[in-house]
C-alpha positions as CSV (number, residue, x, y, z in Angstrom):
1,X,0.0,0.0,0.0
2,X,1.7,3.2,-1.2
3,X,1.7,6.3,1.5
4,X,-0.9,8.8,1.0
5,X,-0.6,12.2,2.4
6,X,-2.8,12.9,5.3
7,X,-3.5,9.0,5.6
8,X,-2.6,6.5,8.4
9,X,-1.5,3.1,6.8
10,X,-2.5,0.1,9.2
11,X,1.2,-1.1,7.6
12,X,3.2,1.5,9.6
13,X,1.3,0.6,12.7
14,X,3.6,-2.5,13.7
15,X,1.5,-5.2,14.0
16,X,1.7,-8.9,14.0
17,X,1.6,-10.7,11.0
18,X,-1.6,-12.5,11.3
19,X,-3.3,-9.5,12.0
20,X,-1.9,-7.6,8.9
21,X,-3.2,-10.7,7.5
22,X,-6.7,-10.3,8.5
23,X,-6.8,-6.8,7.9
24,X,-5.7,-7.3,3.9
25,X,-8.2,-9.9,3.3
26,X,-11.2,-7.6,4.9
27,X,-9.8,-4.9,2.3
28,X,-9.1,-2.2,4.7
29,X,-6.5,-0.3,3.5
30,X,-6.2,3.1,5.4
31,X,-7.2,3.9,9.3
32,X,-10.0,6.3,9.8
33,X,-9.4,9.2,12.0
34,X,-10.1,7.8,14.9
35,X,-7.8,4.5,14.3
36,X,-5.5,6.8,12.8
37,X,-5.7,9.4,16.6
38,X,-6.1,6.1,18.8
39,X,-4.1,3.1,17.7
40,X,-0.6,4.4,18.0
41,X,-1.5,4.8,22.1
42,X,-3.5,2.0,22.6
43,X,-1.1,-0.9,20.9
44,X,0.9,0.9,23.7
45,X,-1.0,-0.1,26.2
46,X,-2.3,3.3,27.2
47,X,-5.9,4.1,28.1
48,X,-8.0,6.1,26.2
49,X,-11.4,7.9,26.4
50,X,-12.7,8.6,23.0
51,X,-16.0,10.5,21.8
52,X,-17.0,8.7,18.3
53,X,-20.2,8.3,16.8
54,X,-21.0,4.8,15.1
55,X,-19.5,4.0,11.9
56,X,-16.5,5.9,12.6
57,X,-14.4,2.1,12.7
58,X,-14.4,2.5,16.5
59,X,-14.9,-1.2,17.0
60,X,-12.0,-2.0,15.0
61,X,-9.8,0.3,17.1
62,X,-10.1,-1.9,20.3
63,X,-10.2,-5.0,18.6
64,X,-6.9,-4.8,17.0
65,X,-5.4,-3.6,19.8
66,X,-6.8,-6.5,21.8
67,X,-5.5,-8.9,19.5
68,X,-2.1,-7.0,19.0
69,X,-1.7,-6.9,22.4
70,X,-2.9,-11.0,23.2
71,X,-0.9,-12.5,20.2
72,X,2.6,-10.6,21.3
73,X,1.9,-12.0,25.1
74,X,0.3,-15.4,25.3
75,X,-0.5,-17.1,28.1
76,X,-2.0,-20.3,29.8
77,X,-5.5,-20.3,29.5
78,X,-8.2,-21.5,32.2
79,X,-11.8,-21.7,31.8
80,X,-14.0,-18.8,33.6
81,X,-11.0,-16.3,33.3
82,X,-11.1,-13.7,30.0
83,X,-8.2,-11.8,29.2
84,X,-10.7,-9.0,27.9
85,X,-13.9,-8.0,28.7
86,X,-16.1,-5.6,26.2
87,X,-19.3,-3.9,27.7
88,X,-21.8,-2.8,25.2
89,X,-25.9,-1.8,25.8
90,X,-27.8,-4.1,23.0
91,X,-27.6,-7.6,21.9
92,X,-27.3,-6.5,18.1
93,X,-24.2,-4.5,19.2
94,X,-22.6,-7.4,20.7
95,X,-23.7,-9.5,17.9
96,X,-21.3,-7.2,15.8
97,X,-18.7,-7.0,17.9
98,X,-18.7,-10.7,18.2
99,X,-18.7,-11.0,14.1
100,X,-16.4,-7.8,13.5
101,X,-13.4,-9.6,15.8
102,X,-13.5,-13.0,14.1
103,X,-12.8,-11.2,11.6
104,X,-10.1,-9.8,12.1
105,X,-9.0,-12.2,14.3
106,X,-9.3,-15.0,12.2
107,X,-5.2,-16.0,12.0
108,X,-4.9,-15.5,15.8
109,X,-7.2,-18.5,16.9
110,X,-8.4,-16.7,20.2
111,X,-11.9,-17.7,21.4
112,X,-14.6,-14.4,21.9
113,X,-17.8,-15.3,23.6
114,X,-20.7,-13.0,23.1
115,X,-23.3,-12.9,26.3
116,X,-26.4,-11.2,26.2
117,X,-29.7,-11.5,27.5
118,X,-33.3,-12.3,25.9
119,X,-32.4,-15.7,23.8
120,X,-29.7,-18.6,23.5
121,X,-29.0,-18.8,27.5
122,X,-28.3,-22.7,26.8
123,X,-25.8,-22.0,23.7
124,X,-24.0,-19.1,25.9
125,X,-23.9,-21.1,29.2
126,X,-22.0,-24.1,27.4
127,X,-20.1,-21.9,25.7
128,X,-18.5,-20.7,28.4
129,X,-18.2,-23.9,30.3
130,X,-16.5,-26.1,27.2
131,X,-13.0,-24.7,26.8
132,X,-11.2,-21.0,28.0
133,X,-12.2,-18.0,26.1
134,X,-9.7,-14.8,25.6
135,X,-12.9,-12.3,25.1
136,X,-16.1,-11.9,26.6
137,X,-18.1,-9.6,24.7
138,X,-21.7,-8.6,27.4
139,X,-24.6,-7.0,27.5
140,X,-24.4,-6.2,31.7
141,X,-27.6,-8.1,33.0
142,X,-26.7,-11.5,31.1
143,X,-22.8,-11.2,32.3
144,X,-23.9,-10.4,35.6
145,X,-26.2,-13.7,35.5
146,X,-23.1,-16.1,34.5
147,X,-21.0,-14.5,37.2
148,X,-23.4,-15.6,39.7
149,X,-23.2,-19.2,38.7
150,X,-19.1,-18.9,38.5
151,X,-19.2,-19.4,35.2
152,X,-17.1,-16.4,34.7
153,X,-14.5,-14.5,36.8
154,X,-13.4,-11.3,35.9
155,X,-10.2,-11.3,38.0
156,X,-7.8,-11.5,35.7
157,X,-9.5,-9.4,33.0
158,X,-6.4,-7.5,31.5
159,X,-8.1,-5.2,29.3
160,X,-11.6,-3.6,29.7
161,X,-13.6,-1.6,26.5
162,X,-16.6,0.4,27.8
163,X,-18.8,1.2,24.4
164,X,-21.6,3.4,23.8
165,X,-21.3,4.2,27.7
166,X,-23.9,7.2,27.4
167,X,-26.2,5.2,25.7
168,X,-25.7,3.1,28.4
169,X,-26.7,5.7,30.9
170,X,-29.9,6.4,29.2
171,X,-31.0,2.8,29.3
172,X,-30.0,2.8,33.5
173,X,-27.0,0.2,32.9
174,X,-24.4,2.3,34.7
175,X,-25.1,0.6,38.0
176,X,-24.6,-3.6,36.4
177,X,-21.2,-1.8,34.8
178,X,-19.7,-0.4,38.0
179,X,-20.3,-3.6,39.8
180,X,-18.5,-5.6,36.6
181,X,-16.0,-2.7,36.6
182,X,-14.9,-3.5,40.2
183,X,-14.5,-7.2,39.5
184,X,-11.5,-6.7,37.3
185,X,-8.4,-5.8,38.7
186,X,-7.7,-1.9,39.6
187,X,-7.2,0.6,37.1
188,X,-3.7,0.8,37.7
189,X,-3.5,-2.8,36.4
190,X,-5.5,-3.0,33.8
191,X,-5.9,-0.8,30.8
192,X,-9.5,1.0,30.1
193,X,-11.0,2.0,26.7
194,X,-13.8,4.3,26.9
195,X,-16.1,5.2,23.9
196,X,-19.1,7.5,24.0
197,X,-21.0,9.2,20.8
198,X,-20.9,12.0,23.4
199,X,-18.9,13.3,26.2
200,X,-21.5,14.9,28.9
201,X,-20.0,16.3,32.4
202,X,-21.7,13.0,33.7
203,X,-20.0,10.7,30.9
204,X,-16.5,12.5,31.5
205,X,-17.3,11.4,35.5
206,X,-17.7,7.9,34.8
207,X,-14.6,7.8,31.9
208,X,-12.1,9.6,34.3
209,X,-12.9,7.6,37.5
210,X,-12.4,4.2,35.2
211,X,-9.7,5.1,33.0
212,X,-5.8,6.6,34.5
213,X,-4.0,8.7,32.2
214,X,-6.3,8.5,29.7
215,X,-5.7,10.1,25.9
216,X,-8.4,11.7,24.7
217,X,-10.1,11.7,20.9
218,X,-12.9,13.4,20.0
219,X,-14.0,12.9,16.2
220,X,-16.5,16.2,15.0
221,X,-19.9,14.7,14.1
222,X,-19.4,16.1,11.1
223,X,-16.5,14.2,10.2
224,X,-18.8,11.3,10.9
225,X,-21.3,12.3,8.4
226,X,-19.6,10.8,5.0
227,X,-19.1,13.0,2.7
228,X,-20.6,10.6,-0.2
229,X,-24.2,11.1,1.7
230,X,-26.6,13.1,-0.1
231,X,-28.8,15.1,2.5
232,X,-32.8,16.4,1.1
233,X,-35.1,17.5,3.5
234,X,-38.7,17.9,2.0
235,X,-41.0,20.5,3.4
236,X,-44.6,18.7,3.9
237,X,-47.7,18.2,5.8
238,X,-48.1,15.8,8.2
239,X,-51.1,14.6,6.1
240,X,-49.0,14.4,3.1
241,X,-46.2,12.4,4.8
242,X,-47.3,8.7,4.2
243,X,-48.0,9.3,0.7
244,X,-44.4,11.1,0.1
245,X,-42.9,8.6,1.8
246,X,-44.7,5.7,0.1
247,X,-44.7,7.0,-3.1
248,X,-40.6,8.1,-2.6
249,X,-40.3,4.2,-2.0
250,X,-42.1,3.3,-5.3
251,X,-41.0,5.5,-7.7
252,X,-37.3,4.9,-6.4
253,X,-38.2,1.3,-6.5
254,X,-35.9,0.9,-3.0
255,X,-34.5,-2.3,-2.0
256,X,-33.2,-1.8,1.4
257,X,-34.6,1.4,3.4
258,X,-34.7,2.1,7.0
259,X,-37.2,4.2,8.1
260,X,-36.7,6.3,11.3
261,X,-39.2,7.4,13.5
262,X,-39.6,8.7,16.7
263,X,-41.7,6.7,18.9
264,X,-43.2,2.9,19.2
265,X,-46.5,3.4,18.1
266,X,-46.0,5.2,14.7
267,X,-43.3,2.5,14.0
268,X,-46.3,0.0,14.7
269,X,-48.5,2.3,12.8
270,X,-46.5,3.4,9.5
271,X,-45.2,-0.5,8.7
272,X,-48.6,-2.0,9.3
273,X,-49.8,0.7,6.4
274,X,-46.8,0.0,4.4
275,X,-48.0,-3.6,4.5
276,X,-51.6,-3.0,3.3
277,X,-49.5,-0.8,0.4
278,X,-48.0,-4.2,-0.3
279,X,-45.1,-3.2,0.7
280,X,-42.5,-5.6,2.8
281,X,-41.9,-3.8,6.2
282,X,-40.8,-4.9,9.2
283,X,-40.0,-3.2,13.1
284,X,-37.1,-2.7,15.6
285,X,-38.5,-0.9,17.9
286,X,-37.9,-1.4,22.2
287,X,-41.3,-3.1,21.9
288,X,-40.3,-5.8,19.8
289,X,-39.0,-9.2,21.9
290,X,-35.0,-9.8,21.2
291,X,-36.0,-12.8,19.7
292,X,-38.2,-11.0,17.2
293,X,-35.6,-8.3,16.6
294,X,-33.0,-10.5,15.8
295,X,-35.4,-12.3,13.2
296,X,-36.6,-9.0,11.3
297,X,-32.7,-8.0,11.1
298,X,-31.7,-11.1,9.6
299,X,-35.4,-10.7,7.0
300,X,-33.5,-7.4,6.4
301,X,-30.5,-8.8,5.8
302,X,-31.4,-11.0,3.8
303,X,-34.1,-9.0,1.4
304,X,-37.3,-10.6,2.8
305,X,-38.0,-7.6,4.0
306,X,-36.9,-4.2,2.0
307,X,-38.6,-1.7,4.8
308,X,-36.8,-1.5,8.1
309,X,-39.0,1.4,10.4
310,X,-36.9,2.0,12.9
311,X,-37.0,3.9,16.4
312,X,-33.8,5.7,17.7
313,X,-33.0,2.0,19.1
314,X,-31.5,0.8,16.2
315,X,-29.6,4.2,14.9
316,X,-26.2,3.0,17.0
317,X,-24.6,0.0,16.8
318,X,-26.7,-1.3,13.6
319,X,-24.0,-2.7,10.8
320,X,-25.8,-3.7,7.3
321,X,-24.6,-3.5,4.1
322,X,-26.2,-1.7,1.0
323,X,-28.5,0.3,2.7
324,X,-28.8,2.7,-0.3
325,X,-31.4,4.9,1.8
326,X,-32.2,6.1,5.1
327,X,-35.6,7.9,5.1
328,X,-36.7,10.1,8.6
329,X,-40.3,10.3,8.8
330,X,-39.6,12.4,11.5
331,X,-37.2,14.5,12.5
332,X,-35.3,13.1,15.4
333,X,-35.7,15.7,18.7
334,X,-32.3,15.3,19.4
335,X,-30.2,16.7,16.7
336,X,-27.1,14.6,17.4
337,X,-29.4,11.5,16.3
338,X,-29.5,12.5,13.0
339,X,-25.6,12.2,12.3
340,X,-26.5,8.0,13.6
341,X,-29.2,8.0,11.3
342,X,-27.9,9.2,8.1
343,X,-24.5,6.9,9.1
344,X,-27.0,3.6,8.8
345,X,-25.8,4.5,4.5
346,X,-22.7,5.5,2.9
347,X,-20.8,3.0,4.9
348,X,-17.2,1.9,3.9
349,X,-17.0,4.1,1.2
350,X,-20.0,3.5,-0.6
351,X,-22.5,6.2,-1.5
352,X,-25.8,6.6,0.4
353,X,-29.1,9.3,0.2
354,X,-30.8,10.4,3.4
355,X,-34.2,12.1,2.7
356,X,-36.1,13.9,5.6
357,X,-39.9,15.1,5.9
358,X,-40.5,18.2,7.6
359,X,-43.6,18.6,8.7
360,X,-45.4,21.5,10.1
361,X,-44.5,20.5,14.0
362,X,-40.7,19.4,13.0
363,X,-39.1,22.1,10.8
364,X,-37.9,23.6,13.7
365,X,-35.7,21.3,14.1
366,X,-33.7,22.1,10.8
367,X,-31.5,24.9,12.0
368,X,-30.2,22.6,15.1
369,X,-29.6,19.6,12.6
370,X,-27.9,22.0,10.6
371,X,-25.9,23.2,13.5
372,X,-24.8,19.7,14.3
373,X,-23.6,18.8,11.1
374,X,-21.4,22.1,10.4
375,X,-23.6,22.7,7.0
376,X,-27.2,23.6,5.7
377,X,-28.5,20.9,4.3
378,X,-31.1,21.1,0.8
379,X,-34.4,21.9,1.6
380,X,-36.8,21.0,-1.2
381,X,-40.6,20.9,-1.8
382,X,-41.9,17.2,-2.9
383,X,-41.4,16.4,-6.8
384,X,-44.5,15.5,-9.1
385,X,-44.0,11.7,-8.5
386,X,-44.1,12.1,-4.4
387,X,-47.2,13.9,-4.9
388,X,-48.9,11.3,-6.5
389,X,-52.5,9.9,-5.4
390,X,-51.9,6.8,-3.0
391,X,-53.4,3.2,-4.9
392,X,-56.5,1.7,-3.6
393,X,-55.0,-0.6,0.0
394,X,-55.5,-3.7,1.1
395,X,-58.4,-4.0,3.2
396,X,-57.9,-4.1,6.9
397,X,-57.4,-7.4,8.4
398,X,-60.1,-8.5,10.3
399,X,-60.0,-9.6,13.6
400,X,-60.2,-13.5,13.1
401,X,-57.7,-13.6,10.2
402,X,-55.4,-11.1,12.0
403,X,-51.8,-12.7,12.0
404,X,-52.5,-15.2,9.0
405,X,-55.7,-16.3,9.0
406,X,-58.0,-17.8,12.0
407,X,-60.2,-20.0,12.4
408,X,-63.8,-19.5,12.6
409,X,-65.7,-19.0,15.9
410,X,-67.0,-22.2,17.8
411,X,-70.8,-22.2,18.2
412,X,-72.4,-21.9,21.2
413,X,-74.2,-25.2,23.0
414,X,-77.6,-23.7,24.1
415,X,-77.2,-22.6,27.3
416,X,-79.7,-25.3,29.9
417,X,-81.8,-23.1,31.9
418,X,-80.9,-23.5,35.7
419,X,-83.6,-24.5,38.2
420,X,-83.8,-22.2,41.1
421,X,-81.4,-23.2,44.0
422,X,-82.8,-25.6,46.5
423,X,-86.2,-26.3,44.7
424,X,-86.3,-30.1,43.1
425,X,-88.9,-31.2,40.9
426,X,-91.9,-33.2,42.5
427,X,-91.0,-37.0,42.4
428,X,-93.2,-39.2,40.1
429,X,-95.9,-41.0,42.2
């Protein structure tokens, strides 16, 4: 790989062989600015807090130096003790973790573990009790669980990656982390990695009290933003949104959209219309079961479904490829949510739309979005073919076939009219 001005070669980075390995057959080829600001401390050994939003390569950054760090100092194995333990709020985020170190751990032949609650307690429990494992990868409830059985023992833990921690202060985690966090060994003995998409007074709290020394990164938002996303915000009607958006999926003839929205019942709402517009929609939402959110990402994954609608859940941590469109049918309140959003396209390179609908109680929200992102983004009215009238839908289901059909009521015996307590009829003579 030749040098390129401004550019951070993973080559001059001194790794080991089977990483650099790893890394060339994934196709990476340059370190993003936050590998490029990070790596060189952490393959040190040094702690680091970092402020990153998703899709920056932050999980890379930990993972090679984690594997860096175990393939250059190996050591005996036992069962129940990790070398490495990485903290992270969802199961889908784990999921990726999980699937983003194999590969590029795939010449190192260590043994990750991912643990998380809502499904496969079985699969994770034997897991963990067959042979040693190098990485844990944890949702906090779930690790907290396998702890209590001793199936895990965080005493030896040489290396501990906190990410998303502000997310997972919004979802009341922080309390399950700081009880993990005191089960490894002290700070002084361990080294800390600490990513957040932001760095609140309350964040920076947690980060310094876990961390010694720490550097600090902190990649703009709109750095995160791709470049090779175009931005359109339409100015509509609330009443007119549906049919933009439905029509916008049509005439565009998308394959793989997510749709964001900004609470549970219009997810429930706008993919049960989609349906009865024959379109193939499905929801993540923190209504839907893990079980059933795992499922619809896979039916997104794998094109049985071309309509993701989406709450805010599912903007962090989500990793898909060829999402040529992310569509917000509302404007998210927080403006920082719409640099996750738009990242869900335009990943590695590739180029990616984001289209917005501003409706009469949202626009306002266009100068802070703006602010965010360092830019003003195109605001447009919606073209002829957005406009269109809406075909006839599908009628509603009723409530017997709801679900895929039903069967038909069971008739009623005749009810036996009841004699009046304590009176018998007159015996025969």
């Amino acid at each position: 790989m030749e040098p390129e001005e401004g550019k951070t070669r993973f080559h001059d980075l001194d790794l080991t062989l089977g990483l650099m390995h790893a890394i060339s057959d994934l196709g990476f080829k340059y370190c993003t600015d936050i590998q490029a600001q990070l790596l060189p401390h952490t393959l040190e050994g040094k702690d680091a807090t970092a402020k990153a939003q998703t899709g920056t390569g932050k999980s890379a950054t930990f993972i090679v130096a984690l594997i860096n760090r175990f393939s250059r100092h190996s050591i005996k194995r036992e069962k129940g003790y990790p070398r490495a333990l990485i903290l992270a709020p969802t199961r889908e985020l784990v999921h990726q973790i999980e699937k983003d170190f194999k590969g590029l751990g795939k010449y190192s032949h260590m043994r990750i573990v991912s643990v998380f609650g809502g499904t496969g307690y079985a699969k994770q429990q034997q897991a963990l009790a067959d042979k040693p494992v190098d990485v844990i990868a944890a949702t906090p409830g779930r690790l907290l669980d396998f702890i209590s059985k001793k199936l895990i023992n965080l005493s030896r833990v040489e290396v501990v990656v906190i990410d998303e921690a502000d997310r997972m202060l919004d979802m009341g985690f922080i309390p399950d982390v700081r009880r993990l966090i005191y089960m490894t060994p002290h700070k002084d003995k361990r080294q800390t990695l600490f990513f957040s998409a932001t760095l609140t007074d309350e964040v920076l709290r947690l980060a310094d009290s876990w961390t010694k020394d720490a550097v600090r990164v902190e990649i703009d938002p709109d750095q995160a933003a791709a470049d090779s996303i175009e931005q359109i915000v339409y100015l509509t009607t609330e009443d007119q949104k549906f049919k933009n958006v439905f029509n916008l999926l049509v005439s565009e003839n998308l394959q793989r959209v997510i749709i964001f929205v900004n609470r549970k019942d219009t997810a429930r709402y706008l993919s049960d219309k989609l349906r009865r517009y024959g379109q193939k929609a499905g929801v993540l939402s923190g209504d839907v079961s893990q079980d059933k959110r795992f499922k619809v990402l896979n039916q997104f994954k794998d094109g049985s479904i071309n309509v993701l609608v989406a709450t805010d859940v599912a903007a962090r941590g989500l990793h898909i490829e060829n999402i040529s469109h992310v569509v917000n049918y509302d404007l998210p309140i927080e403006p920082e949510h719409y640099i996750h959003r738009i990242g869900r396209t335009g990943r590695a390179g590739a180029t990616g739309t984001s289209i917005s609908f501003a409706d009469e109680m949202s626009s306002f929200q266009i100068p802070k979005i703006e602010e965010v992102l360092g830019n003003k983004v195109s605001c447009e009215y919606p073209t002829e073919a957005l406009e269109a009238d809406l075909p006839k839908p599908a009628p509603r289901p009723s409530k017997q076939t709801k679900g895929g059909g039903g069967k038909a009521p069971r008739k009623r015996r005749p009810r036996r009219s009841r004699r009046p307590q304590g009176k018998r009829p007159p015996k025969k003579q």
